[in-house]
N, C-alpha and C positions, 0 to 999 in steps of 0.2 A: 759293779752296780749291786746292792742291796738289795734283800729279796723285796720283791712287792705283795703288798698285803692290799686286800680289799676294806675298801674306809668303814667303819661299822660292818662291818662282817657279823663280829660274835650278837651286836645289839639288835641286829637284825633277824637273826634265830632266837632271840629272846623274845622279839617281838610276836616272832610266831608261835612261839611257847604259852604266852600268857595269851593269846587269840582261841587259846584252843585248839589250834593244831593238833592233828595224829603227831605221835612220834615217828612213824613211818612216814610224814608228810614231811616231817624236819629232817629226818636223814636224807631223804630224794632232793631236800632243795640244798642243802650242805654240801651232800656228794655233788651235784650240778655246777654249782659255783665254786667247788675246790676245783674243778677238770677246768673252770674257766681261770683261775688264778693262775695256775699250774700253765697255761697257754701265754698269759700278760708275761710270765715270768722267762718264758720260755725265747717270747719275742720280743723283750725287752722294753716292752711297750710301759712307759706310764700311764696309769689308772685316768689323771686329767685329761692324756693328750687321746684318750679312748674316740674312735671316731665311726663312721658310716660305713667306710674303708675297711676297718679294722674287724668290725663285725662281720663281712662280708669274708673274710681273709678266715674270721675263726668259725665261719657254716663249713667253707671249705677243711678248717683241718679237723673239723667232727667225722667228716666221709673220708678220711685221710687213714692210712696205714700206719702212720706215724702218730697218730692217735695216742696218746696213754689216759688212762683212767684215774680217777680221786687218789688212787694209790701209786701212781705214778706208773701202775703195768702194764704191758701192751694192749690196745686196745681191739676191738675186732675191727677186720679189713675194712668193713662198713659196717655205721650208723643208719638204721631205716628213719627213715621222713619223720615217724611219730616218736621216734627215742631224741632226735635233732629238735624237736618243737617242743618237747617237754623240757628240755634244755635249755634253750632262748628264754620259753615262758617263767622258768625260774631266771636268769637274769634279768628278766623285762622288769618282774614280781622286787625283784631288790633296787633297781634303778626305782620303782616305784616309790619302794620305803626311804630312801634318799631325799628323794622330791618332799615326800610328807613332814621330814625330819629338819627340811631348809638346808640340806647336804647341797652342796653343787654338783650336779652330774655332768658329764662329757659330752653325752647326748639324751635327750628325752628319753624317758622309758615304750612311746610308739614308735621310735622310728628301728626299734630294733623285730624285723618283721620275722616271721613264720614262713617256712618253707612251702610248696604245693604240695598235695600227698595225695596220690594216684588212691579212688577210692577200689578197692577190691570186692570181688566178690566172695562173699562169704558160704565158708562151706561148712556142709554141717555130714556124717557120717551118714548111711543109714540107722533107721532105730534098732534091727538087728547088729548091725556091727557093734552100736554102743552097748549095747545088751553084753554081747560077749564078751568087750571090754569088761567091762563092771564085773564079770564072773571069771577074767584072766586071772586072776590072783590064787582063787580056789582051784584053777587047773595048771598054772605053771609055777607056780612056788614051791619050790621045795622044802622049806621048813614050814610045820604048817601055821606056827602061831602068829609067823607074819604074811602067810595067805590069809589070817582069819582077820588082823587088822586090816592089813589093806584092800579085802573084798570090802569091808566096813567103810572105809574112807572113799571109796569110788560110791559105792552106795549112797553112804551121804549127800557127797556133790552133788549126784545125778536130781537124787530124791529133793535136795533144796535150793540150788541154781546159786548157794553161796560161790563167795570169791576165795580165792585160796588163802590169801592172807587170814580171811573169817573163818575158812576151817584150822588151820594149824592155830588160833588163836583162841576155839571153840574151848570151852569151860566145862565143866562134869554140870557143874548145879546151875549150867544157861538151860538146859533140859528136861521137859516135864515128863513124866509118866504116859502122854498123848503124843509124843513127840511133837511138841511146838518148842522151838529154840529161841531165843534171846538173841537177838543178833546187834553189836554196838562195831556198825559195818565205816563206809570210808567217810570222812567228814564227821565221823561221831553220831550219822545220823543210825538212830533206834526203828529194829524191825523186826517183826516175826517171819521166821519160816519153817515149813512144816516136814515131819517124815514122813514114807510112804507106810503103811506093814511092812513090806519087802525088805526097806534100810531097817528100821524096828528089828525085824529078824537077824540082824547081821549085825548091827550096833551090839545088840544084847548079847552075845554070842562074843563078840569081841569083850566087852567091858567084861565077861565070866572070867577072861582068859588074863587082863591088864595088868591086876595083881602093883598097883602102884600109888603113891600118895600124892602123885602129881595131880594139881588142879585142873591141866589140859586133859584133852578125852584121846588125844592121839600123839604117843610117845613114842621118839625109841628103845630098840629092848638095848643094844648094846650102850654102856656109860650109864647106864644110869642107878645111880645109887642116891643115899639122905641128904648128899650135900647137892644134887642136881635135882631136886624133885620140880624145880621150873623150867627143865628142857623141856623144847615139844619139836617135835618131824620138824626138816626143813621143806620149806618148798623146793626145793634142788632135789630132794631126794621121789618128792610125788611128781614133776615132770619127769623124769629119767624114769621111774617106774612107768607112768602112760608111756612114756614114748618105746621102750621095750616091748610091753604089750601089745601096743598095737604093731611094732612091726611082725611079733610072734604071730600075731593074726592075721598079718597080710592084706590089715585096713590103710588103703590108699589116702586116703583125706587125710591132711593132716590132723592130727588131735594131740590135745593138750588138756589141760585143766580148766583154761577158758574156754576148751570146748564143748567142757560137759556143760558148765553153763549155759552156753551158748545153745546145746542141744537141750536142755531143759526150758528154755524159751521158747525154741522153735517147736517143740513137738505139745508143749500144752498149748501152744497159739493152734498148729494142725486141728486137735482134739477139739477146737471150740471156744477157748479159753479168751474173754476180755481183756485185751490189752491193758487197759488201766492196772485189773489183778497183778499179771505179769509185772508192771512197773512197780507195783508195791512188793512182790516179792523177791523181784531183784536189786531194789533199793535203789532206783533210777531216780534224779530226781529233777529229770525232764522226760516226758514219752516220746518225745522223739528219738530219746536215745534207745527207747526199747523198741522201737518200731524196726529200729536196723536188725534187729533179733528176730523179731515176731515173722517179720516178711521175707524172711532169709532163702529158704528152702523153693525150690522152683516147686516141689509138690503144693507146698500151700498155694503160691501164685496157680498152677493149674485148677484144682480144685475150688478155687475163687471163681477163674474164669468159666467153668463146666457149672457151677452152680449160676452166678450172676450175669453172666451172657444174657440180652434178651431175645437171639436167635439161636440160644444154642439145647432149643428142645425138638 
């Protein structure tokens, strides 16, 4: 049997090309729908005789050990609930473009459904732990001039609730002299967000030391020479730095990148902070989405309760 190919595949990435798509948005739904080709092929299945069944068959072998990735590599033991739905929703999204295009698909693009996904509680550190976070790099680095970047890059985060892709993405001339940034964040949507002094002091400090013609504001020091002046940090490399850090410090909570965010939500919502703000600075563009943020911390919930209670004077 001959490899099987997805019908309009490439016309399909084309179409999200000229939509305006992130290029980050067309590599997630390319890599998604190659891990699904890669399964048709695997089970021999033709593309027509694709069924209800079969979709059912390929939820199961996303949670499967047998799993392999766009690249054909092992995959992890398990796929979590939200990595499975971002997956389907890219197939759903090309059965979609089929239907528009008068393709004949196998089965509709709804009856390929979304898994349940156990909502979690979200945790956020204390504001001391993330503190010390943000200043691990000045106390456990040992070379200093990438203590001096990477206190700058936690700083950052913390200071403007960006996403990590908009930091490793961040530009020298997105940045004004007030520290107000440029942000061209997910979906292409346009936003400002701001420094603290504190990141100011530590940006500045870093950019003394950069010594580079690269456009990005956060580089690596090793590789890079005239012909790479368009490398910038990978994100692989800013989680594996949090997550050292924080075990150096003996911070229980999990913490990541999305969690400084996440902590730069919760603690300007603590302080008093209007929800709406918050949604325009983390480039939400529903409030519901930032409420999951804002209302996170059981401190806020108590402090609601001890203030708005009307028997609790």
């Amino acid at each position: 049997m001959s490899k099987i190919h997805l019908p309009n595949f490439d016309d399909y990435l084309l179409d999200l090309q000229v939509n305006n798509y992130s290029k980050e948005t067309l590599y997630n739904y390319e890599r998604d729908l190659t891990v699904f080709e890669n399964y048709i092929n695997k089970s021999k299945v033709e593309f027509k005789k694709i069924n209800k069944k079969e979709i059912l068959r390929y939820k199961a072998f996303l949670t499967s050990s047998d799993r392999k990735t766009a690249n054909k590599n092992n995959g992890e033991v398990y796929l979590g609930a939200y990595s499975i739905n971002r997956m389907l929703s890219s197939l759903r999204s090309y059965f979609k473009y089929l239907v528009e295009i008068d393709f004949p698909v196998p089965i509709p693009p709804e009856a390929i459904k979304m898994i349940k996904t156990e909502k979690k509680k979200s945790q956020v550190a204390e504001l001391d732990e993330l503190v010390a976070l943000l200043e691990a790099p000045t106390k456990f680095e040992k070379n200093k001039k990438i203590g001096i970047r990477n206190r700058a890059i936690l700083e950052v985060f913390f200071a403007t609730g960006m996403r990590i892709s908009e930091l490793i993405n961040l530009e020298v001339d997105k940045i004004n002299k007030e520290g107000k940034i440029f942000i061209l964040g997910k979906g292409k949507k346009e936003r400002f967000v701001y420094l603290t002094p504190r990141s100011i002091k530590h940006l500045n400090a870093y950019m003394k030391i950069r010594n580079t013609g690269s456009p990005f504001v956060f580089v690596p020091y090793r590789g890079l020479n005239a012909s790479e002046l368009k490398k910038k940090i990978s994100p692989n490399y800013i989680q594996s730095k949090i997550k050292a850090y924080r075990e150096m410090l003996g911070i229980t909570v999990p913490t990541s990148a999305h969690s400084l965010r996440h902590g730069f939500a919760t603690y300007l919502a603590e302080s008093g902070a209007n929800p709406a703000a918050i949604q325009i600075l983390l480039g939400h563009e529903s409030l519901d989405t930032t409420t999951r943020y804002v209302h996170a911390s059981d401190r806020y919930a108590q402090k609601s309760h001890k203030k708005f209670h009307p028997l609790n004077k």
